[in-house]
DSSP file (Angstrom, degrees, kcal/mol; ACC not computed):
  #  RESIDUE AA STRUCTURE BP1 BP2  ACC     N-H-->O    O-->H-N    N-H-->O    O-->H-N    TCO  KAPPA ALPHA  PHI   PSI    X-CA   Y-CA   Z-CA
    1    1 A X    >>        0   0    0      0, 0.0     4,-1.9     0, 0.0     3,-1.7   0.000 360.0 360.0 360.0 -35.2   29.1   69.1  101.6
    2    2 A X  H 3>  +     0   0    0      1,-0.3     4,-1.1     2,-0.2     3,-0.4   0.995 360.0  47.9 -67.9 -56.1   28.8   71.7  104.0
    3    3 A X  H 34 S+     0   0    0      2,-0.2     4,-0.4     3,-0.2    -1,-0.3   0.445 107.7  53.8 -61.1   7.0   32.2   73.1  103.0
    4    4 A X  H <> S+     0   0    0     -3,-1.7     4,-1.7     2,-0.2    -1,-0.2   0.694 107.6  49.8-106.8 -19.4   31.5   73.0   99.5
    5    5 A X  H  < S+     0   0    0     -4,-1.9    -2,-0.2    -3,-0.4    -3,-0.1   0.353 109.6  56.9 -68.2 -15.6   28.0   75.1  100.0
    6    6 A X  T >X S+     0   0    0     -4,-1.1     4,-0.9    -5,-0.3     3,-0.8   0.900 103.3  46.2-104.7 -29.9   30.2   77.3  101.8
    7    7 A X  H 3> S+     0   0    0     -4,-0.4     4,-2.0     1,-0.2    -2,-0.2   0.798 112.7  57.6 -56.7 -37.0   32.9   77.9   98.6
    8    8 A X  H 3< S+     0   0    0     -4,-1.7    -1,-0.2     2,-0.2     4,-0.2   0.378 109.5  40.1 -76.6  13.7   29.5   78.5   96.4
    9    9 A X  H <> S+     0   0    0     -3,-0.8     4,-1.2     2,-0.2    -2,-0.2   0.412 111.2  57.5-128.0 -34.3   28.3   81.5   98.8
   10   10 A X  H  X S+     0   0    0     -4,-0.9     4,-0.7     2,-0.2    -2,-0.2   0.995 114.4  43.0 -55.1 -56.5   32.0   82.7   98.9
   11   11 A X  H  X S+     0   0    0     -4,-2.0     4,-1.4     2,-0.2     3,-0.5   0.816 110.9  48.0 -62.4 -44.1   31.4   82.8   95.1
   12   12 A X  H >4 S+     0   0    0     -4,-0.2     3,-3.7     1,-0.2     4,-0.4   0.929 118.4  45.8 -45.0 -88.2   28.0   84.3   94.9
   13   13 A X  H 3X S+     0   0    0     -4,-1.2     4,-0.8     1,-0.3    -2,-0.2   0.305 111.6  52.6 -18.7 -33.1   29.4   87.0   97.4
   14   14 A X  H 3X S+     0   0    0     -4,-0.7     4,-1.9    -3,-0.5    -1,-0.3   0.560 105.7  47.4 -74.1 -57.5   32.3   87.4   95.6
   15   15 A X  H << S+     0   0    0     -3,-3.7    -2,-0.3    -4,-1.4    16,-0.2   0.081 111.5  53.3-108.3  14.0   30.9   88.0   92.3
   16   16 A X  H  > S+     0   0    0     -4,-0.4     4,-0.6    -5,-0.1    -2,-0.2   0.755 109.6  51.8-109.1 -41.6   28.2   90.8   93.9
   17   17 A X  H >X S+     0   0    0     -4,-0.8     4,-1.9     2,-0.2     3,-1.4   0.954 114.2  45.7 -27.1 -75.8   31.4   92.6   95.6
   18   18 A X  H >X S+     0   0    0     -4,-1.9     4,-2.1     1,-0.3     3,-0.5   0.819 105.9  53.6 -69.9 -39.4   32.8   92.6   92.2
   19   19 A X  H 3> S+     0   0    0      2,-0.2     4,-0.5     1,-0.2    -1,-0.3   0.631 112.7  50.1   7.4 -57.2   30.0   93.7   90.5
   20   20 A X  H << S+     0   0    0     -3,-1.4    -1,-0.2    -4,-0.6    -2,-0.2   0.767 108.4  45.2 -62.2 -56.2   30.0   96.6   92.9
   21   21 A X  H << S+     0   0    0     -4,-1.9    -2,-0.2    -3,-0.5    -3,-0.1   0.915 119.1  42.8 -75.9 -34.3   33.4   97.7   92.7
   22   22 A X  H  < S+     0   0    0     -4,-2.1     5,-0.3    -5,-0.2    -2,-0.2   0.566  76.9 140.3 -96.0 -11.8   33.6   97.6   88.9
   23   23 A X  S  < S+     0   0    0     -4,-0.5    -3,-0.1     1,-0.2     5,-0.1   0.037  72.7  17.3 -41.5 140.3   30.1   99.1   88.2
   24   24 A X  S    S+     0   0    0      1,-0.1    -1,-0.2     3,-0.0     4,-0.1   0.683  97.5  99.7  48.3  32.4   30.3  101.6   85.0
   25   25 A X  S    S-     0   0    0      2,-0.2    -2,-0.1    -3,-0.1     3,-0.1   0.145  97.0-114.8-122.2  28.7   33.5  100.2   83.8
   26   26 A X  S    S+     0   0    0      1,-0.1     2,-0.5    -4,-0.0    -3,-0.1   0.519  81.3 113.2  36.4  20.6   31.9   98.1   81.2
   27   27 A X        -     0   0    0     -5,-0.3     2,-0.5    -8,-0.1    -2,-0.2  -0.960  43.6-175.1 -84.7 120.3   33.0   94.8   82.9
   28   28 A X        -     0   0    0     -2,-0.5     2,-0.3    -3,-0.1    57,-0.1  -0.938   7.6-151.3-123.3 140.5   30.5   92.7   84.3
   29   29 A X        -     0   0    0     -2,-0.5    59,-1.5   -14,-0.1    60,-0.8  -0.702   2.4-161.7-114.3 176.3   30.5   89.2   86.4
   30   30 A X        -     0   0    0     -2,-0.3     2,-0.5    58,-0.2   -14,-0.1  -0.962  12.2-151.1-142.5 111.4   28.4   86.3   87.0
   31   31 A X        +     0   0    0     -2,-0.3     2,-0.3   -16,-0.2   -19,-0.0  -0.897  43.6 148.9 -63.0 102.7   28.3   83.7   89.7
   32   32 A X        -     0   0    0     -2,-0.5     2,-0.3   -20,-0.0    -2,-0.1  -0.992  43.7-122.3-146.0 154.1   26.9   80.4   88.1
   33   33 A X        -     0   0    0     -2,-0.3     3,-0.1     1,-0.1    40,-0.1  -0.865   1.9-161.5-104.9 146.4   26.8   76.6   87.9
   34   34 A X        -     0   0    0     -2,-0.3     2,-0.1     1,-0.2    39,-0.1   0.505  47.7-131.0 -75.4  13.2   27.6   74.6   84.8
   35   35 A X        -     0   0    0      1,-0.1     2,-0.9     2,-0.1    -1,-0.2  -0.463  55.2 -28.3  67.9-167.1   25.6   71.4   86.4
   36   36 A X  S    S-     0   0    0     27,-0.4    29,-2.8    -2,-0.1     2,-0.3  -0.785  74.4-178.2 -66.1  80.3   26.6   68.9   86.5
   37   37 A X  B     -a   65   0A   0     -2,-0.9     2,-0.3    27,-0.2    29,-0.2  -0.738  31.4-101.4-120.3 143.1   29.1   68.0   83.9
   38   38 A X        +     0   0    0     27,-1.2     2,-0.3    -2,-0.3    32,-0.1  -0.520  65.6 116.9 -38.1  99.0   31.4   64.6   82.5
   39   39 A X  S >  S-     0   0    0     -2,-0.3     3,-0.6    27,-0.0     2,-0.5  -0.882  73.7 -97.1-156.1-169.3   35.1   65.0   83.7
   40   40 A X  T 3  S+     0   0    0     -2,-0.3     4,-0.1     1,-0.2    -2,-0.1   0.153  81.4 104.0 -70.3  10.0   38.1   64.2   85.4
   41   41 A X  T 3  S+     0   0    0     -2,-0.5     3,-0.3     1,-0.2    -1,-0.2   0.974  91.0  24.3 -62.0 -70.1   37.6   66.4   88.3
   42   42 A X  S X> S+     0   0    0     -3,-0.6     3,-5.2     1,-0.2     4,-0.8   0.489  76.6 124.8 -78.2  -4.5   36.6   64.0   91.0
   43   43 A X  T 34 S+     0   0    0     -4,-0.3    -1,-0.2     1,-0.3    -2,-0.1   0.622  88.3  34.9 -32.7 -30.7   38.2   61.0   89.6
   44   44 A X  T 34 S+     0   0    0     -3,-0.3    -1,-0.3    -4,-0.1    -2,-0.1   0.194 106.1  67.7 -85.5 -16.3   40.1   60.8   93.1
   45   45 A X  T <4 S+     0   0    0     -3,-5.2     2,-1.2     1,-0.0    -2,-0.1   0.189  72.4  99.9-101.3  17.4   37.2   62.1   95.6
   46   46 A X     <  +     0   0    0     -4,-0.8     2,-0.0     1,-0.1    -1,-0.0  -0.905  35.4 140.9-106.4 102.6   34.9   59.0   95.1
   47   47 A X        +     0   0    0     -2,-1.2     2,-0.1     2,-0.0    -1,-0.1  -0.744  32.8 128.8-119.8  81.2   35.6   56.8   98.2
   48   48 A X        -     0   0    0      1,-0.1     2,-0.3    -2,-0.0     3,-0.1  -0.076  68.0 -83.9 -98.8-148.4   32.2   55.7   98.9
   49   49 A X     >  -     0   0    0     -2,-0.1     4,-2.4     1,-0.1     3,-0.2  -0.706  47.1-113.1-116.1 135.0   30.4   52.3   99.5
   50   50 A X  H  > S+     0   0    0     -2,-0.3     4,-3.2     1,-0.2     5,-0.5   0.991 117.1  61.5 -56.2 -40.4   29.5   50.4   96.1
   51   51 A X  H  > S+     0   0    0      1,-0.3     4,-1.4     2,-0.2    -1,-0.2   0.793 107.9  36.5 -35.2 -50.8   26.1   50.9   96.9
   52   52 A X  H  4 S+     0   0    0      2,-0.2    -1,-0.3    -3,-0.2    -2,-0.2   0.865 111.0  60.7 -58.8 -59.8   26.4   54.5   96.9
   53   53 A X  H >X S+     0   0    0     -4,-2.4     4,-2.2     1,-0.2     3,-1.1   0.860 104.3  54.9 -64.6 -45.1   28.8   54.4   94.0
   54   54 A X  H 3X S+     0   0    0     -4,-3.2     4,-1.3     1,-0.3     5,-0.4   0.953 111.1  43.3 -53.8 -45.5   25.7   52.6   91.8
   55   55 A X  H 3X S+     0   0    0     -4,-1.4     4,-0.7    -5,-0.5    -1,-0.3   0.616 106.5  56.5 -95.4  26.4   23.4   55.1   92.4
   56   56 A X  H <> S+     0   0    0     -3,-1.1     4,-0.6     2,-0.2    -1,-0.2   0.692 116.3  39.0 -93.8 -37.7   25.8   57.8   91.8
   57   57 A X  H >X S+     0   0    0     -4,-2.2     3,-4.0     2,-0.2     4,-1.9   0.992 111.3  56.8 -63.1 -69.0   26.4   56.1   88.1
   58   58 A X  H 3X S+     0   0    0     -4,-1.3     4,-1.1     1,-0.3    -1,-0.2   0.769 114.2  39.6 -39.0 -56.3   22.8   55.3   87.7
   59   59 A X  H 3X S+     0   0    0     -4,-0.7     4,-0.9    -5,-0.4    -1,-0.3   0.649 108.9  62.8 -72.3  -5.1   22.2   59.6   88.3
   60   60 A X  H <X S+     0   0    0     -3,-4.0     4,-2.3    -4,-0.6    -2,-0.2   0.868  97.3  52.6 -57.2 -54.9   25.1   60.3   86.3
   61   61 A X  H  < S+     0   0    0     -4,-1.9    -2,-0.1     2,-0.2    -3,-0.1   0.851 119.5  37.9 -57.9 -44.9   23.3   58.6   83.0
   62   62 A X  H  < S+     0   0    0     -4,-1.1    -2,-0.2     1,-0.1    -3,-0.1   0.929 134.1  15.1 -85.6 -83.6   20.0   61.1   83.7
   63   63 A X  H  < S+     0   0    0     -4,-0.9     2,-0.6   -26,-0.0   -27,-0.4   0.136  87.1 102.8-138.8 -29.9   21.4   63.9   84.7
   64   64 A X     <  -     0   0    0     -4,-2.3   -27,-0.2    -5,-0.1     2,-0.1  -0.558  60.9-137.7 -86.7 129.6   25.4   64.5   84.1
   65   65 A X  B     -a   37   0A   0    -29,-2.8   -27,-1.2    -2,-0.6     2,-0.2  -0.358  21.0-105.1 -77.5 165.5   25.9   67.0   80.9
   66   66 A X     >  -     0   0    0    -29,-0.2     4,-2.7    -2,-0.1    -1,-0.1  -0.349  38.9-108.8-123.4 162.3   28.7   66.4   78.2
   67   67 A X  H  > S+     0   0    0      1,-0.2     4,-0.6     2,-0.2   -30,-0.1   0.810 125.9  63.3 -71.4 -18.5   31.6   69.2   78.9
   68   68 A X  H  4 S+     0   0    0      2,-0.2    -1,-0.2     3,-0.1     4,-0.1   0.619 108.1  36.2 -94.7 -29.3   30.0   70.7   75.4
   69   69 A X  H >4 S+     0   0    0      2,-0.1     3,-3.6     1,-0.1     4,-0.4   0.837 115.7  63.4 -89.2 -47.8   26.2   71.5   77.3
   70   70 A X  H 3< S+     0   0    0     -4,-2.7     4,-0.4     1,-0.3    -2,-0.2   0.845 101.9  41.9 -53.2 -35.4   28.3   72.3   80.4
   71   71 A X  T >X S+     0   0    0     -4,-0.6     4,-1.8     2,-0.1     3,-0.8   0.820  94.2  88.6 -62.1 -32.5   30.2   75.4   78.9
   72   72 A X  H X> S+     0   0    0     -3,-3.6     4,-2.0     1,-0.3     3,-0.5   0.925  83.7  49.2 -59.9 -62.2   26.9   76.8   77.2
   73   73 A X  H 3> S+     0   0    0     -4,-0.4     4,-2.3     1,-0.2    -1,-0.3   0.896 118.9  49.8 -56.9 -24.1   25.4   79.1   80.1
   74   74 A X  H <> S+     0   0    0     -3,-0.8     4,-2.4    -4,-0.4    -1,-0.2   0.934 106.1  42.7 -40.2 -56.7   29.1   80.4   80.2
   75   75 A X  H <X S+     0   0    0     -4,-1.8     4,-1.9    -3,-0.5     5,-0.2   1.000 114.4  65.5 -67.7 -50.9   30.0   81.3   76.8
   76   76 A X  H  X S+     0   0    0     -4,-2.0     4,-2.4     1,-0.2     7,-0.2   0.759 111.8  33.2  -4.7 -69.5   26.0   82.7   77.5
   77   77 A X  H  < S+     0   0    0     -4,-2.3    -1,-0.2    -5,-0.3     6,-0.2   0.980 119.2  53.4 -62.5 -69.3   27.3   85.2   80.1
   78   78 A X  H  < S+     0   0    0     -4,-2.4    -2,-0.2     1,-0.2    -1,-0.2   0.696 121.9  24.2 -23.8 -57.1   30.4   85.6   78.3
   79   79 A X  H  < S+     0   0    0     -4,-1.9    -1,-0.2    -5,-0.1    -2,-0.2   0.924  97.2  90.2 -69.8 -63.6   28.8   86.5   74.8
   80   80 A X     <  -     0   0    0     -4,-2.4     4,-0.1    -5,-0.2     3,-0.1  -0.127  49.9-162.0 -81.4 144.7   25.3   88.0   75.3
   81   81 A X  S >  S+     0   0    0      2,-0.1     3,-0.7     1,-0.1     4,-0.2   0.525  84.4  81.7 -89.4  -4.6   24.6   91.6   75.7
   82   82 A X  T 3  S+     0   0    0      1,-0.3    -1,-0.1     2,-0.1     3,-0.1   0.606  91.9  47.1 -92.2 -17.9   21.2   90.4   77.2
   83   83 A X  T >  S+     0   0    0     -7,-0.2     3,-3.8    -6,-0.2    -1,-0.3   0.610  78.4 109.4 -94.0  -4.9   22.7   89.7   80.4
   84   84 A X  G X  S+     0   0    0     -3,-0.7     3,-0.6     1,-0.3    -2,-0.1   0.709  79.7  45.0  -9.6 -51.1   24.4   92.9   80.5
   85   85 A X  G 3  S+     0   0    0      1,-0.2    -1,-0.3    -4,-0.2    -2,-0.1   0.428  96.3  75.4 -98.1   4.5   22.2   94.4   83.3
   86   86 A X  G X  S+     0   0    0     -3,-3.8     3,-0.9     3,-0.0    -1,-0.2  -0.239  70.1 155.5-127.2  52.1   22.2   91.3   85.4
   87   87 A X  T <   +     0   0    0     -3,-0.6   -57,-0.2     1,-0.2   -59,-0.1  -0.383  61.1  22.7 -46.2 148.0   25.7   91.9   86.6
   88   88 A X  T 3         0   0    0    -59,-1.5   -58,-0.2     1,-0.2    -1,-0.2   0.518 360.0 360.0 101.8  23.9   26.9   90.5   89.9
   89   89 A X    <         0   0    0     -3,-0.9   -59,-0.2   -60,-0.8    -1,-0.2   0.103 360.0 360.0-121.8 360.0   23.8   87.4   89.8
């Protein structure tokens, strides 16, 4: 965990830098998460305990987003002029 809280701070950091360099060039970036979203990503990083692995389903079922919700604050950044001014967040 710790090393994956350190790849999201790279990214934050990352996307304020760029932000920075690119400022008045009409490009803008965004450091964000999609949540928690449905796919094949980790299919190979789950070696838990069943225990663990039940309440991992059991918070999947509340919580985990369809790959269709997961995209939306993306195409968001992507699309909207309303975020325009909140470059490099």
């Amino acid at each position: 965990m710790f090393a994956y809280g350190t790849s999201k701070l790279a990214n934050i950091l990352f996307a304020r830098e760029l932000a920075r360099r690119l400022s008045g060039t009409g490009v803008y970036t965004y450091a964000l998460c999609p949540g928690w979203v449905k796919t094949e990503l980790a299919r190979n990083a789950m070696d838990m305990p069943w225990k663990q692995y039940i309440g991992m389903l059991v918070a999947a079922f509340m919580f985990m987003r369809t790959p269709h919700q997961g995209v939306q604050t993306i195409l968001h950044c992507a699309v909207s002029t309303k975020v325009a001014d909140e470059t490099g967040k």
